[in-house]
N, C-alpha and C positions, 0 to 999 in steps of 0.2 A: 910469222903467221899472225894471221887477224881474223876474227869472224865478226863478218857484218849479217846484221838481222835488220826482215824486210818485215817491218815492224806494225805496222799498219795493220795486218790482220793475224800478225802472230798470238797465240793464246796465253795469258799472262801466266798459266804455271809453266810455260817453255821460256817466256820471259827469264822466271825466278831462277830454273837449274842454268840458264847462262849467266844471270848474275852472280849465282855462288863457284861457278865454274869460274867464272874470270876474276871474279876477287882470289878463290885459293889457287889456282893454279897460274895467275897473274898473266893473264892471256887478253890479249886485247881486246875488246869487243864494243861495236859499233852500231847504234841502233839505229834505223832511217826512216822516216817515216814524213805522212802531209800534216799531220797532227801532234799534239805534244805527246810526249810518253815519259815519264819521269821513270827515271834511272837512279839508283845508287850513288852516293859521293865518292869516288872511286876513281883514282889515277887510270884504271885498267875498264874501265867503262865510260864510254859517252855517249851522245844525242847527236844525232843530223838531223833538223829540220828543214824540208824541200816544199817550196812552193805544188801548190795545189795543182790538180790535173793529170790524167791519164798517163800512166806506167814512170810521172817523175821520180817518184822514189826508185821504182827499179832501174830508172837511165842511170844515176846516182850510185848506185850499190856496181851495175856493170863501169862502170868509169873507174870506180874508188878499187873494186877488188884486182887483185894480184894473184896470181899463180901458187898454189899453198895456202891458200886463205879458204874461211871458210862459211858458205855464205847457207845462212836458214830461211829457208822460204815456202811454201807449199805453191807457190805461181811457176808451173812448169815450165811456161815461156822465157822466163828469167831465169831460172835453173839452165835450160836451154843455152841461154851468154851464156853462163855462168862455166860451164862444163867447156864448151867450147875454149874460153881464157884460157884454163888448164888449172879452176881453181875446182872447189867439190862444193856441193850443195847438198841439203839435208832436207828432209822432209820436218814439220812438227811432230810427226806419229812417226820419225824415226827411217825413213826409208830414206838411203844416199841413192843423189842422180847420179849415172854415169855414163860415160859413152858408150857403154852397153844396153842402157837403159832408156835415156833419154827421147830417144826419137821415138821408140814404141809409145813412150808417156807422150808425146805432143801429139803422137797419132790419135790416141786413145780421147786425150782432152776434147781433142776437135771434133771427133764423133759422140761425144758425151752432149758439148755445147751445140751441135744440129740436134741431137736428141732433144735436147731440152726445149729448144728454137721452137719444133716442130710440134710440142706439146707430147711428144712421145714419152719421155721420161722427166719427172720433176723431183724436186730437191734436191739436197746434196749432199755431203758427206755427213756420216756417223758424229755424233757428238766426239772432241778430245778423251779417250778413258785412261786408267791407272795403265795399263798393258802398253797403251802407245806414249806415253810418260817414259815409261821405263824402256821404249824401246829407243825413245830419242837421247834418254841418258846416255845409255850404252853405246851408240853408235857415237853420240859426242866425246864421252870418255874416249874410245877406241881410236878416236879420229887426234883428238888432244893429246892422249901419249905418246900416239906415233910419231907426230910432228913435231914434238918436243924432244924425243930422243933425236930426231934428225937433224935440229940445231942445233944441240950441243956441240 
């Protein structure tokens, strides 16, 4: 198991609980990004830096992930691969894509993005709060012990 993070526009307190997630619980994790993002010194955490331009990081993240792995992203379209491989994806605010899930959320995005196109609806999501903090811990914890009992 590995969790790569689509790092670029991740929020650095979703950052923090995977850093201390992957130092205590010694879990691999991968961060991808067009731009630096300094990481922890940590056997169990590093850096991918990807040339600059449209969805490189996520072409990067679908290439590298594996089936049991586990990729953080809030880019549904990459969640989308992502589910597809047969690996799981996480929201920052905590919500798993799944193939139950997935195709209603690509639906939705795209009606969201004409919305917006159109000038019919503008801005975007709610700020990161403490509630969606703790919903992404939980879902990470929940998702890390499973998979860790399952390689033992």
């Amino acid at each position: 198991m590995q969790i790569w993070v689509d790092a670029d526009a991740c929020p650095k307190v979703i950052k923090e609980v995977l850093f201390k997630v992957a130092v205590r619980r010694k879990v691999k994790t991968t961060l991808v990004a067009n731009s630096y993002v300094s990481v922890p010194s940590s056997p169990h955490v590093d850096f991918i830096r990807v040339g600059a331009g449209f969805d490189v990081a996520d072409d990067e993240i679908v290439k590298l992930a594996s089936m049991g792995d586990l990729v953080v992203t809030a880019d549904v379209p990459l969640a989308d691969k992502i589910v597809e491989k047969g690996a799981t994806a996480l929201n920052p605010r905590g919500q798993l894509y799944t193939e139950d899930n997935i195709k209603g959320l690509l639906r939705m995005r795209h009606l969201m993005e004409e919305l917006r196109s159109g000038g019919m609806v503008s801005g975007g999501p709610a700020p990161l709060g403490a509630r969606d903090k703790q919903e992404f811990t939980n879902q990470l914890d929940k998702f890390v012990t499973r998979r860790l009992k399952e390689e033992e």
